[in-house]
BAROFI-575261 format. One line per 2 residues: number of its first residue (from 0); their letters; for each residue x, y, z of C-alpha. Coordinates in Angstrom, 1 decimal. Example, Ala and Ser with C-alpha at 12.3 -4.5 7.8 and 13.67 -1.06 7.14 Angstrom:
% BAROFI-575261
0	as	12.3:-4.5:7.8; 13.7:-1.1:7.1
% end
This chain:
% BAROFI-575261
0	xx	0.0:0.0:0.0; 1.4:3.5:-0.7
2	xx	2.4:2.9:-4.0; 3.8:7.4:-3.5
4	xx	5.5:7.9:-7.1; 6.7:10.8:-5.0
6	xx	9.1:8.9:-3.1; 10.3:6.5:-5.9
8	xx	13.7:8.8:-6.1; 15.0:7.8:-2.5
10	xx	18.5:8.9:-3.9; 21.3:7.1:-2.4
12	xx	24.9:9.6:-2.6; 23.2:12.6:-1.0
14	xx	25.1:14.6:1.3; 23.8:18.4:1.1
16	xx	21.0:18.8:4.1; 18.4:21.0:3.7
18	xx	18.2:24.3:5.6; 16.1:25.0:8.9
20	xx	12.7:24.4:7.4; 10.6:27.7:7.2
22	xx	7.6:28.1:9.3; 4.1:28.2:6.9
24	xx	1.2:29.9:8.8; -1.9:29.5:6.3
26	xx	-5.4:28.6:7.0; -7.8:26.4:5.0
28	xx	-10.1:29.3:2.9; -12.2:27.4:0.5
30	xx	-15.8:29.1:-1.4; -18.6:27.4:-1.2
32	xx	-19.4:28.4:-4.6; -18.6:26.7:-7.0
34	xx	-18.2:28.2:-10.8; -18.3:27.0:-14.0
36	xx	-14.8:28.2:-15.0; -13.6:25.5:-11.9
38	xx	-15.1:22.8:-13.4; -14.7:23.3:-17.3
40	xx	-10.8:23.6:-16.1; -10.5:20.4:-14.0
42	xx	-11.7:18.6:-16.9; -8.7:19.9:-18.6
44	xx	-6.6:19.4:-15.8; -7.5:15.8:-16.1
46	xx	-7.2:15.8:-19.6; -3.8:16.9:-19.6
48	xx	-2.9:14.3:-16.5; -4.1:11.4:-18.6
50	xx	-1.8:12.6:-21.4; 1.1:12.6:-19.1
52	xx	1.6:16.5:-19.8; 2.2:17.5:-15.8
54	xx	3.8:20.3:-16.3; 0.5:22.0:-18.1
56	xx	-1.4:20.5:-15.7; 0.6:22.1:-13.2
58	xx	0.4:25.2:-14.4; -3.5:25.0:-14.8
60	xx	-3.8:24.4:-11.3; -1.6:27.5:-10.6
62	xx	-3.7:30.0:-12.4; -6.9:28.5:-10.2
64	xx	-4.8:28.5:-6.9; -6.4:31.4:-4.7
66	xx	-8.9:32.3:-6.4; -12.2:32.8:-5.6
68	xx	-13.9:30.5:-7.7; -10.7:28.6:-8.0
70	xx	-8.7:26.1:-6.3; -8.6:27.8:-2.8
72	xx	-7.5:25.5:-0.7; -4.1:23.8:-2.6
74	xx	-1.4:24.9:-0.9; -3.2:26.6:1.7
76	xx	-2.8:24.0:4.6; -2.5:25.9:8.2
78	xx	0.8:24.4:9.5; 1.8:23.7:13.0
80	xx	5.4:25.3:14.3; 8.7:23.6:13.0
82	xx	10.4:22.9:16.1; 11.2:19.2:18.2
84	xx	8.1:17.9:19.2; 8.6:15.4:22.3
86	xx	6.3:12.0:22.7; 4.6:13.7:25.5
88	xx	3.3:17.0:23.2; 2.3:14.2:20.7
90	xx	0.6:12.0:23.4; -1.2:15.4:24.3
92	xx	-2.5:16.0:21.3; -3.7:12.3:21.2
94	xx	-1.3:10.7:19.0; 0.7:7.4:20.4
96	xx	3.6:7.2:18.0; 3.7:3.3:18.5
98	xx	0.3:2.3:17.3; 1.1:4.8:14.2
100	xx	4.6:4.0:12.9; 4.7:0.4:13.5
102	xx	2.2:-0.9:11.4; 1.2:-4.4:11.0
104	xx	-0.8:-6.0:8.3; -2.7:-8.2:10.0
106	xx	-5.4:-8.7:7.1; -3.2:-9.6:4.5
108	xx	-1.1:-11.9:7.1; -4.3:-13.9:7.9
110	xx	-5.0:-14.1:4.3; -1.2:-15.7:3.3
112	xx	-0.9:-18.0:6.2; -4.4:-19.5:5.4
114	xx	-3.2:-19.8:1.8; -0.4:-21.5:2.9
116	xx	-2.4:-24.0:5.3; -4.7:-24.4:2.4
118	xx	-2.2:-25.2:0.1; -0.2:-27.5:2.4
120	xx	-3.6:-29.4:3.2; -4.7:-29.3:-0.6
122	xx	-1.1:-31.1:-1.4; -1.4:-33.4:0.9
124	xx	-5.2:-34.5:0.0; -4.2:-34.7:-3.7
126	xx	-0.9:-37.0:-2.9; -3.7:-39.5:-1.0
128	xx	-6.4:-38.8:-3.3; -4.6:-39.1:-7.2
130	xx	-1.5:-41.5:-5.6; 1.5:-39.2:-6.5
132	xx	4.8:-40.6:-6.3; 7.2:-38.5:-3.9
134	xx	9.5:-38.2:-7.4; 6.3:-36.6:-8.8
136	xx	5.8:-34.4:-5.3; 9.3:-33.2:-5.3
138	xx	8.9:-32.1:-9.2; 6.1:-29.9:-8.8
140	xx	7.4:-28.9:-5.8; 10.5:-27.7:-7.4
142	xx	7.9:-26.1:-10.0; 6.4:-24.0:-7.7
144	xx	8.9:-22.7:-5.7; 10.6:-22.0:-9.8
146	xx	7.5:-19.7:-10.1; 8.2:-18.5:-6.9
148	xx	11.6:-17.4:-7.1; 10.6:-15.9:-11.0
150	xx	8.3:-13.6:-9.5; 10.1:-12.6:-6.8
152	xx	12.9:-11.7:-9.1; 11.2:-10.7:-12.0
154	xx	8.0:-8.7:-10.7; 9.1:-8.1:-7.1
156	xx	6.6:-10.8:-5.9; 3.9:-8.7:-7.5
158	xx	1.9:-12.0:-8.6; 1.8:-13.0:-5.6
160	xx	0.6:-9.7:-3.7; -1.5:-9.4:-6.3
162	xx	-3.3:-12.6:-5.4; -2.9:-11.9:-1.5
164	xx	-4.5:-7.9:-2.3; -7.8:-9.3:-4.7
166	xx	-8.5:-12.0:-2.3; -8.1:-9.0:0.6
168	xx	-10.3:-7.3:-1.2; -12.7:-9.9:-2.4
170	xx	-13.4:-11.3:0.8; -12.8:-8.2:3.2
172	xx	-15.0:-5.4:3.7; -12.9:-4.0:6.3
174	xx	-9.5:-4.3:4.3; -11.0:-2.8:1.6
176	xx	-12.6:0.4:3.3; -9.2:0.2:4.9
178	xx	-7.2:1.2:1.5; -9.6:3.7:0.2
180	xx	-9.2:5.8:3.5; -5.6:5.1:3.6
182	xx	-5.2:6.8:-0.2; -8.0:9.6:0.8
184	xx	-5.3:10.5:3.5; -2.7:10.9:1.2
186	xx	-4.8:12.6:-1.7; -6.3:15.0:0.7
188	xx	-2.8:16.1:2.3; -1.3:16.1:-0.8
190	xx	-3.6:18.8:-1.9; -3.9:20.5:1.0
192	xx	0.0:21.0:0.9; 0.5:22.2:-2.3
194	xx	1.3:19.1:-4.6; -0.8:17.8:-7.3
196	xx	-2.3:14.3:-7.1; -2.2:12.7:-10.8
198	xx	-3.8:9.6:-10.3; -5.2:6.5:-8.2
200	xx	-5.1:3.0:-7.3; -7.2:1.2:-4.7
202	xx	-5.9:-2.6:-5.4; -3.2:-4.2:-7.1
204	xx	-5.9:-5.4:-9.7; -6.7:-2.0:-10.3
206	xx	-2.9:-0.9:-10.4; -2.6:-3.6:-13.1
208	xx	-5.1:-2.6:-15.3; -4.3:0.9:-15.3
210	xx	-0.7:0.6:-15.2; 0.0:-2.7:-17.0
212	xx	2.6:-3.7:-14.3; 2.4:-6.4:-11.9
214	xx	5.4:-4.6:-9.7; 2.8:-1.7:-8.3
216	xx	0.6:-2.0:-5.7; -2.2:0.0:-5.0
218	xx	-1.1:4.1:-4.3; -1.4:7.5:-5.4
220	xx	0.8:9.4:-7.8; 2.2:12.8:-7.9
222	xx	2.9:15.4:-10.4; 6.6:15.3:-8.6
224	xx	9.0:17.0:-11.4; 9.6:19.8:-9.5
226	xx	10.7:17.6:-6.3; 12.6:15.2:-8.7
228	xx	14.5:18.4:-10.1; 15.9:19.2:-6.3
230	xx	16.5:15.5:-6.2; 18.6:15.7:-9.2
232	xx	20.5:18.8:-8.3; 21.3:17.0:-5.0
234	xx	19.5:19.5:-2.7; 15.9:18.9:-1.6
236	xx	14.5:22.1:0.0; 12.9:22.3:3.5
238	xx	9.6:23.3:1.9; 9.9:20.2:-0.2
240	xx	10.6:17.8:2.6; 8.1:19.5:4.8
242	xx	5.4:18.3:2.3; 7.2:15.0:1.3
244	xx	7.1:14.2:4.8; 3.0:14.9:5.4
246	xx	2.3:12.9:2.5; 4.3:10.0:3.1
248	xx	2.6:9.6:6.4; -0.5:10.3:5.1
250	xx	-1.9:7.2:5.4; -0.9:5.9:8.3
252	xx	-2.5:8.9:10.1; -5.5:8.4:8.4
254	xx	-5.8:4.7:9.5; -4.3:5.6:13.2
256	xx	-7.4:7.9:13.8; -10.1:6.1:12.1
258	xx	-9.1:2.6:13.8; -7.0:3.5:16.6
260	xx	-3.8:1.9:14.7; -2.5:1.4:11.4
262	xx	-2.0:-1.6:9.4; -0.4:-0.6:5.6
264	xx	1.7:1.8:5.1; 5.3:0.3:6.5
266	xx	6.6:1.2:2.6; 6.0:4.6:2.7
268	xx	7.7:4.9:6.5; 10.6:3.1:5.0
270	xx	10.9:5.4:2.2; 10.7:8.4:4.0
272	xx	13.4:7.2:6.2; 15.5:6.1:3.5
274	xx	15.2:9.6:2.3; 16.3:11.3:5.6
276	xx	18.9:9.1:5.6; 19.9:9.6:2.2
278	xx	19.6:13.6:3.1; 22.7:13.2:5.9
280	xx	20.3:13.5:8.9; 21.2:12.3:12.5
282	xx	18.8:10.1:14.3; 17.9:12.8:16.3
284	xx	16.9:15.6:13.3; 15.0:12.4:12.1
286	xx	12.9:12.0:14.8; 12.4:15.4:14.8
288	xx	10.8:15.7:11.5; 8.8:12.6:11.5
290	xx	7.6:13.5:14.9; 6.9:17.2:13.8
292	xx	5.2:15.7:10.7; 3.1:13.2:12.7
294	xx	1.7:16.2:14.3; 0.7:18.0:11.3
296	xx	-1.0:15.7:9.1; -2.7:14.3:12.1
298	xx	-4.4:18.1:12.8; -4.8:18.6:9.1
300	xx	-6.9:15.8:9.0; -8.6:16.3:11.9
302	xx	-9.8:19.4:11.0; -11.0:18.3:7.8
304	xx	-12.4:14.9:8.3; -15.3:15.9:6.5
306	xx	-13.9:16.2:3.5; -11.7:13.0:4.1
308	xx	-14.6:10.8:4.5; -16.4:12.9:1.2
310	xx	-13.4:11.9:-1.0; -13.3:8.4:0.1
312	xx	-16.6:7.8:-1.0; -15.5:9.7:-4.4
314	xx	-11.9:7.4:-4.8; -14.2:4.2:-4.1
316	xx	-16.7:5.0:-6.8; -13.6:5.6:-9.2
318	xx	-13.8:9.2:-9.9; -11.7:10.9:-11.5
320	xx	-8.5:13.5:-10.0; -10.4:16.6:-11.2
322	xx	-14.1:15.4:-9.6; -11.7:14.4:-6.7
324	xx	-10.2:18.3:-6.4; -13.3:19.4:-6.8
326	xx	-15.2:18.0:-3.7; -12.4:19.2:-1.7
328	xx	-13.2:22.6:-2.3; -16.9:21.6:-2.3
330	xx	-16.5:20.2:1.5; -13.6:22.2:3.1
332	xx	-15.3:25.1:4.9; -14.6:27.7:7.8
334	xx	-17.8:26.5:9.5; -18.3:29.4:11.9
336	xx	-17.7:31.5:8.6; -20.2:30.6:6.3
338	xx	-23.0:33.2:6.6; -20.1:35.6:6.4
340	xx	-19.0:34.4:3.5; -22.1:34.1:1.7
342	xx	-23.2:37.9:2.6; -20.5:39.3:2.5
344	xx	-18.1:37.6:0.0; -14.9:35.9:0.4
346	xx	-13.1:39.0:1.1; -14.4:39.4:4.4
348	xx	-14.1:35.8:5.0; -10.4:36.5:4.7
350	xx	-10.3:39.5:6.8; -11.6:37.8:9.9
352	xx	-9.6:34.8:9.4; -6.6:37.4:9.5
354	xx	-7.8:39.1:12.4; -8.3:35.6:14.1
356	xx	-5.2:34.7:13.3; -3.7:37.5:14.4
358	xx	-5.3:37.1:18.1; -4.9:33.6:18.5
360	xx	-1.3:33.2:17.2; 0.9:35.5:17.7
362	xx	1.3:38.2:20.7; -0.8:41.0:20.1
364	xx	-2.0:43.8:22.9; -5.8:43.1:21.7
366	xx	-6.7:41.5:25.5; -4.8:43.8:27.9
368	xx	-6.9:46.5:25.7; -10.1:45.0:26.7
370	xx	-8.9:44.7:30.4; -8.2:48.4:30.2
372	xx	-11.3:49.2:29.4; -13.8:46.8:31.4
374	xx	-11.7:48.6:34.5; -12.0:51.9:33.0
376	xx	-16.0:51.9:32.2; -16.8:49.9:35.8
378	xx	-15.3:52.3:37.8; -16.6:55.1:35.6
380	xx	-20.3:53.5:36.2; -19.3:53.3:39.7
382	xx	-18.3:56.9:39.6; -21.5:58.5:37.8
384	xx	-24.5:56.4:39.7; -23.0:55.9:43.2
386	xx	-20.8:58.9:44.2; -23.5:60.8:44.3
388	xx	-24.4:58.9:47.8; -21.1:58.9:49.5
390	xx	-20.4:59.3:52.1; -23.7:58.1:53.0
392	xx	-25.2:56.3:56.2; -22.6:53.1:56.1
394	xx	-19.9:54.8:53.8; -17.5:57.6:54.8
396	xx	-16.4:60.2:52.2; -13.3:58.4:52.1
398	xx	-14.2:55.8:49.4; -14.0:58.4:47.0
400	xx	-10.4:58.5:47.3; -9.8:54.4:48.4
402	xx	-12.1:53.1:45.3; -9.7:55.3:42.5
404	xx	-6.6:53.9:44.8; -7.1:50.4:44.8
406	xx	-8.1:50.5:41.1; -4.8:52.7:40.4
408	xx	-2.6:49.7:42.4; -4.9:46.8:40.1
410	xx	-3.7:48.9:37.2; 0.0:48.9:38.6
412	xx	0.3:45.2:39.2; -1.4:44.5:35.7
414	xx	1.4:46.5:34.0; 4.1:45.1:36.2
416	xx	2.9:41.4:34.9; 2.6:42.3:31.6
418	xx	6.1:44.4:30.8; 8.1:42.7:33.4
420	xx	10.3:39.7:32.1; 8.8:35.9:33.0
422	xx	12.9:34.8:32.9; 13.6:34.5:29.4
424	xx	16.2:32.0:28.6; 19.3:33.5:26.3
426	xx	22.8:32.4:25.5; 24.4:35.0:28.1
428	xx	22.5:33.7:31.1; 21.6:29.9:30.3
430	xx	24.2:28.7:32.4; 22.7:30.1:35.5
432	xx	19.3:28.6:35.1; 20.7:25.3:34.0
434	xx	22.0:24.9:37.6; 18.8:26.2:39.1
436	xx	17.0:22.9:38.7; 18.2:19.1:38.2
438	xx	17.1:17.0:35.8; 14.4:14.7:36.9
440	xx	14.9:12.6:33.4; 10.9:12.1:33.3
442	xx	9.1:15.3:32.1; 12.4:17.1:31.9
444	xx	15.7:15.5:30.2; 19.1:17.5:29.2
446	xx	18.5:18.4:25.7; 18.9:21.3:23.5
448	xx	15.6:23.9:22.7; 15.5:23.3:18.7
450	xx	14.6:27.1:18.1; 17.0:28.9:20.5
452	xx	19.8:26.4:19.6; 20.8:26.5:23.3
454	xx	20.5:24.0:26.3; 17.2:23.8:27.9
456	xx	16.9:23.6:31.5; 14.9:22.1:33.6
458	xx	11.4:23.2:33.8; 11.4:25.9:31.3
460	xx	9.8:26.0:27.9; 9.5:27.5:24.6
462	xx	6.7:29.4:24.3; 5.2:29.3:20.6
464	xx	3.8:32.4:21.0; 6.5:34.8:22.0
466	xx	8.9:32.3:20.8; 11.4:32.6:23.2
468	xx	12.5:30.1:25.9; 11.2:31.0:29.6
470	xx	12.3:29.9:33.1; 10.2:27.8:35.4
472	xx	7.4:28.3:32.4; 4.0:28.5:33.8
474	xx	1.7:29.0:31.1; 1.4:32.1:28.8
476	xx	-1.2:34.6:29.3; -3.4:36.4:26.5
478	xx	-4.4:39.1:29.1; -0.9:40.0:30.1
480	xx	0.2:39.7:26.7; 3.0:38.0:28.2
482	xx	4.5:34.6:29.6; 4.0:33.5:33.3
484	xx	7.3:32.5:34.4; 10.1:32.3:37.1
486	xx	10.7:36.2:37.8; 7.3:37.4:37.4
488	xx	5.2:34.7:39.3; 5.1:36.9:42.1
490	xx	3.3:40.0:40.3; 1.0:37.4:38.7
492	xx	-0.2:36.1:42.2; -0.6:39.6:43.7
494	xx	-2.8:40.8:40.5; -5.0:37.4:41.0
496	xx	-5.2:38.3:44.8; -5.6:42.2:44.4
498	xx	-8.0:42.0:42.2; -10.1:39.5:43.6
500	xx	-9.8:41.7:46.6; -11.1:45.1:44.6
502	xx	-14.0:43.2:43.7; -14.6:42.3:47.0
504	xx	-14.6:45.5:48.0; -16.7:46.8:45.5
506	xx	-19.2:44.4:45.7; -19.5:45.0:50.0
508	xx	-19.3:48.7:49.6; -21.8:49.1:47.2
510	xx	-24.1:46.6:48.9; -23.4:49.3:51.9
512	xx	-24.1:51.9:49.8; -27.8:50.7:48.6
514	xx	-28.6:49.1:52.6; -27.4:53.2:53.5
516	xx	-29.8:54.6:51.0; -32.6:52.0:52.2
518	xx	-32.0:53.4:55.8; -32.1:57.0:54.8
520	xx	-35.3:56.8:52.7; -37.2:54.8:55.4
522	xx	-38.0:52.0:53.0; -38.8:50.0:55.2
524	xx	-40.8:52.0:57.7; -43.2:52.8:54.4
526	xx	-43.5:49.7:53.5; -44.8:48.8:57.1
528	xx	-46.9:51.8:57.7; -48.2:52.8:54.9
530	xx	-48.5:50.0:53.1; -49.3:47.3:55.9
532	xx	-46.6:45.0:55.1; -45.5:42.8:57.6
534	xx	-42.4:43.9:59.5; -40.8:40.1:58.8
536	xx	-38.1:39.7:56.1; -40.1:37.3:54.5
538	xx	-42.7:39.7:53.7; -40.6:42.9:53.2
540	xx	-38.0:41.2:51.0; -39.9:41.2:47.5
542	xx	-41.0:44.8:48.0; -37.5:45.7:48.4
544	xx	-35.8:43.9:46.0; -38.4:45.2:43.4
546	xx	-37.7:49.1:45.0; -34.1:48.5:44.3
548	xx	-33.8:47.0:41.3; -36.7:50.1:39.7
550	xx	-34.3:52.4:41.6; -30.5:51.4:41.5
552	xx	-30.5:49.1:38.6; -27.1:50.5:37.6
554	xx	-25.7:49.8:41.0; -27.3:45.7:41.3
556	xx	-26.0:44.9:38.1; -22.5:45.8:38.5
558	xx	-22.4:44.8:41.7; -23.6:41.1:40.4
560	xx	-20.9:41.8:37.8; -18.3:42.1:40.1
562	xx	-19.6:39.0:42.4; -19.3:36.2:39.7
564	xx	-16.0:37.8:38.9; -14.4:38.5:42.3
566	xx	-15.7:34.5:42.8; -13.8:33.6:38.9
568	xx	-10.7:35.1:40.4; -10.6:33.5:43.7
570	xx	-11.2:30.3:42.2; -7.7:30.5:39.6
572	xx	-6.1:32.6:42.8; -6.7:29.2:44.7
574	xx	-5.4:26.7:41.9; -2.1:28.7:41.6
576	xx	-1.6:29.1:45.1; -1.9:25.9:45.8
578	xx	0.4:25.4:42.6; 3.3:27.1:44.2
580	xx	2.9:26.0:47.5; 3.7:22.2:46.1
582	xx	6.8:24.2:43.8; 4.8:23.3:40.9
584	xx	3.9:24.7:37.8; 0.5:24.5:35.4
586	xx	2.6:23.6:32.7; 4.3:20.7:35.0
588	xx	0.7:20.1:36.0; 0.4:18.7:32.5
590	xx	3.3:17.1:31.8; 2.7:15.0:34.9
592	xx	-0.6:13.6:34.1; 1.0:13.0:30.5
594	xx	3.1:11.3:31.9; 0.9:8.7:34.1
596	xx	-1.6:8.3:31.7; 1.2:7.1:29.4
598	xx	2.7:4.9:32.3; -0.9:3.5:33.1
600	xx	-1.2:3.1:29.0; 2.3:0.7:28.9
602	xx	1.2:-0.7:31.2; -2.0:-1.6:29.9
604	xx	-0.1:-2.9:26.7; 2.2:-5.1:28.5
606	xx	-0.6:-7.0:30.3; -2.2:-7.4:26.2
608	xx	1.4:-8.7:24.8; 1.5:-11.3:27.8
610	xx	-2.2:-12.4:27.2; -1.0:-12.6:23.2
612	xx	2.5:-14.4:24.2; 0.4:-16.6:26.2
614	xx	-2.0:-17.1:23.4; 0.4:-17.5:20.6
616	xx	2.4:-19.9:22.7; -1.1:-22.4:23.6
618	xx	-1.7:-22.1:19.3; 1.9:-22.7:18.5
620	xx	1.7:-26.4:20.6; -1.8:-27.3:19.2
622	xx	0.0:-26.4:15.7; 2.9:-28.4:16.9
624	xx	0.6:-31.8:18.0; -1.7:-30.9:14.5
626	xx	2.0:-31.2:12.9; 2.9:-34.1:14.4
628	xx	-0.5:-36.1:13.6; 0.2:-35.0:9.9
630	xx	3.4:-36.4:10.0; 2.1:-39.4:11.4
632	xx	-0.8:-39.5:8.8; 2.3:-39.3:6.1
634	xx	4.5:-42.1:7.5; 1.6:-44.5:7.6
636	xx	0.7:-43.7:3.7; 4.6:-44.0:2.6
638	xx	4.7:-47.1:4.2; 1.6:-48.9:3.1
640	xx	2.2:-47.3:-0.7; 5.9:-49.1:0.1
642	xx	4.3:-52.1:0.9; 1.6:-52.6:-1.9
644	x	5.0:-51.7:-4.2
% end
């Protein structure tokens, strides 16, 4: 299975390595709509594929690419950070790297060894049955394993997988749904990064037909001239690789989240590592970028699943590449962004999926702006409807002055957080946080950050965001604009505990405020009077809750306002103080659970290889006394043929 005619140049005698790969930020933006001009040119795109022309075809598809009734999403795959990914940020994101790179094909296993029982049995039941001599039995013996050896040499034992791959598909459902979604993984990434799929096949049968070779197995090709240039010169880009990479592990990915592990696909792995290795790369700069492309084809097709399963169902019914593009475009969407989209045009489609972009994924002040202001208009409401009152019967004329004060200092400790550095990690001051924490070789192990290009020490991290390695790393906050880390910890705490206690404050002073103003205007002796409302709180608290809320609506609803926040703040207050009081960190917090869910995973596994071992080992002996009863079965037929001779 795999069959990439992108990685059929694995070129052997490459020394030159690529340079550091360069960071692509793009989102998905596809149009719904879907014109005319799209389609008339994906016919010709296909026309000019089944000629073999891929250079036109290529260039077809680049004067659709970005356009809005065009080919909007090829090329425009939203790609995760280039750095070194560790297990535990792939376990994280839900990916267990031994399910998905050590495939097994169980299916077509079954299938040969049954072939082989069958065979074996069928042998020995036409010896008894048509009395063939063992001269006879060792001649067509000999025949076969002729025909064996012939196609292993001369077809690369495609006879025989071709046998193995239509009985697979013949007389398994599952193995056949199995190769379709492995191939929609790689057509889909494939597009999605920027190179052209230029054909398909879904079994060797199919591969045969279409290719007239019994050496190919079922795959998807490539319009790969421009990667077989670089191959050629003897330099393969980091943008080439980048993609190269994704697609080869397409399908694995593909089956790894549909079944929980993969079964094809060990050809393509060992390509791509025969490539790396080919390229001059250490083990480590491997693992690096398999791990980092693990991460980003399985998030690609994550996010567009939908369209996966869509061009499954197209690739099963045998539709062409064209018809294939063009449900892609049909089925990749920006969800949220459709009625913008369809108002307003893709233009402003594009606009808020910058601005998006832009808040979500890279630092930006947008969220200390908006803190700013909630302050700024809640103590300005405070101000204009409750001033007026002070000092009143419970509050002095001193609030005036301690409400702007303690909002000043919350404004303080807010820009202390924000500007003040977390501990960022440089070449000039490494050495002093490597010796502030060991080495626990668990969560933290002496390596170097792959971005900064210096050591890491224990317990920091490099944050994505401000991309810049951070001591005793925390977690990074939007509303500071700014990391949470070893030197400004303390600041963070005190703005958490400040500004819980401002809207403590707030809250108690204007409850004081409203009870004054119910105490000068009687409210409750009128209500008792005049009214004849019984003096119990009972009775009196509707009437007064209804006076209040027709009367000091302003003051009840930020005083609710600042309630449910003050009660927000002392809740993350709480978790962090209780983080540092146990020398921990969020981040660590994380890592650690990580890290025993993994440990309670392996665990897990090695009870299921014992129970296996255990089974294998009871089927090996009943295969051993079956063996023996056979052989038994034999001797006593040799010796009676002997006999009657």
């Amino acid at each position: 299975m795999g069959g990439l005619a992108l990685m059929h140049c694995v070129v052997a005698g490459l020394t030159s390595c690529p340079g550091q790969p360069k960071l692509v930020r793009a989102r998905i933006r596809c149009s719904t709509n879907v014109g005319v001009s799209r389609r008339q040119l994906l016919e010709k795109i296909d026309k000019e594929l089944t000629k073999g022309d891929d250079r036109a075809a290529m260039a077809l598809v680049k004067d659709l690419q970005g356009k809005p009734d065009g080919l909007r999403c090829f090329g425009a795959a939203r790609q995760v950070p280039q750095r070194l990914y560790t297990l535990d940020e792939l376990k994280l994101n839900g990916i267990e790297t031994l399910s998905l790179l050590s495939p097994v094909d169980t299916t077509l296993g079954s299938i040969e060894r049954n072939l082989q029982i069958a065979a074996i049995v069928g042998g020995l039941a036409a010896w008894n049955a048509f009395g063939i001599s063992p001269q006879q039995l060792f001649y067509i013996s000999l025949g076969l394993l002729f025909l064996w050896t012939l196609d292993a040499v001369s077809f690369g034992g495609g006879v025989g997988s071709l046998v193995v791959d239509t009985i697979g598909h013949s007389f398994s459902q599952k193995y056949h749904n199995r190769v379709i979604q492995h191939e929609a993984g790689h057509f889909l990434i494939a597009y999605l990064v920027g190179i052209l799929p230029k054909g398909y096949t879904l079994s060797s049968l199919d591969a045969l037909k279409k290719e007239g070779s019994l050496n190919i197995q079922a795959g998807t090709a490539f319009v790969d001239f421009e990667f077989l240039e670089e191959v050629n010169a003897g330099k393969v880009s980091a943008t080439t690789l980048n993609r190269f990479s994704c697609i080869a592990l397409a399908g694995v990915c593909t089956e790894y989240l549909i079944y929980g592990f993969a079964e094809g696909g060990l050809d393509d792995i060992r390509k791509l590592d025969s490539l790396l290795n080919g390229l001059g790369f250490t083990q480590k700069k491997a693992d690096s970028q398999v791990r980092w492309s693990v991460l980003n084809t399985v998030l690609l097709l994550r996010r567009h699943e939908a369209a996966r399963a869509k061009l499954a169902e197209a690739m099963s019914m045998g539709n062409s590449v064209g018809s294939c593009i063009d449900i892609i475009e049909n089925s990749i969407n920006v969800s949220d962004l459709r009625f913008v989209g369809a108002v307003f045009g893709s233009k402003c489609t594009d606009a808020v999926l910058s601005v998006e972009s832009y808040c979500c994924d890279r630092p930006n002040p947008l969220l200390q702006i908006i803190y700013l202001v909630i302050i700024s208009v809640t103590y300005y409401f405070i101000v204009k409807s409750s001033f007026a009152y002070i000092p009143g019967y419970y509050l002095s004329g001193i609030h005036r002055y301690t409400s702007f004060l303690a909002a000043a200092v919350g404004i303080l400790l807010f820009l202390l957080t924000s500007f003040s550095d977390p501990g960022t990690i440089k070449a000039e001051n490494v050495s002093q946080y490597l010796s502030a924490y060991p080495y626990d070789n668990i969560i933290y192990a002496e390596k170097e950050c792959s971005t900064c290009k210096i050591p890491k020490p224990a317990r920091s991290k490099h944050c994505s965001i401000c991309d810049r390695c951070v001591a005793r790393f925390d977690h990074h906050c939007g509303w500071m604009n700014n990391c949470i880390g070893e030197r400004n910890t303390r600041y963070f705490m005190a703005f958490l505990l400040w500004h819980f206690v401002l809207c403590l404050y707030g809250t108690v002073a204007i409850g004081l405020l409203l009870a004054g103003r119910l105490k000068e205007l009687k409210v409750v002796y009128i209500l008792t009077v005049y009214y004849g409302i019984e003096n119990s709180f009972m009775d009196l608290a509707p009437h007064v809750v209804q006076w209040l809320l027709g009367s000091y609506n302003t003051q009840i609803l930020i005083m609710v306002f600042l309630a449910i926040v003050g009660m927000l703040l002392a809740g993350f207050f709480g978790y962090h103080a209780k983080l540092c009081l146990s020398n921990t960190t969020t981040n660590e917090t994380f890592k650690w659970q990580e890290y025993m869910d993994w440990q309670r995973k392996l665990k897990e596994a090695e009870a299921s290889a014992a129970a296996l071992r255990q089974s294998i080992s009871g089927m090996s002996s009943e295969k051993t006394a079956r063996v023996k009863q056979m052989e038994s079965l034999l001797s006593k037929i040799t010796s009676r043929r002997c006999c009657s001779g």
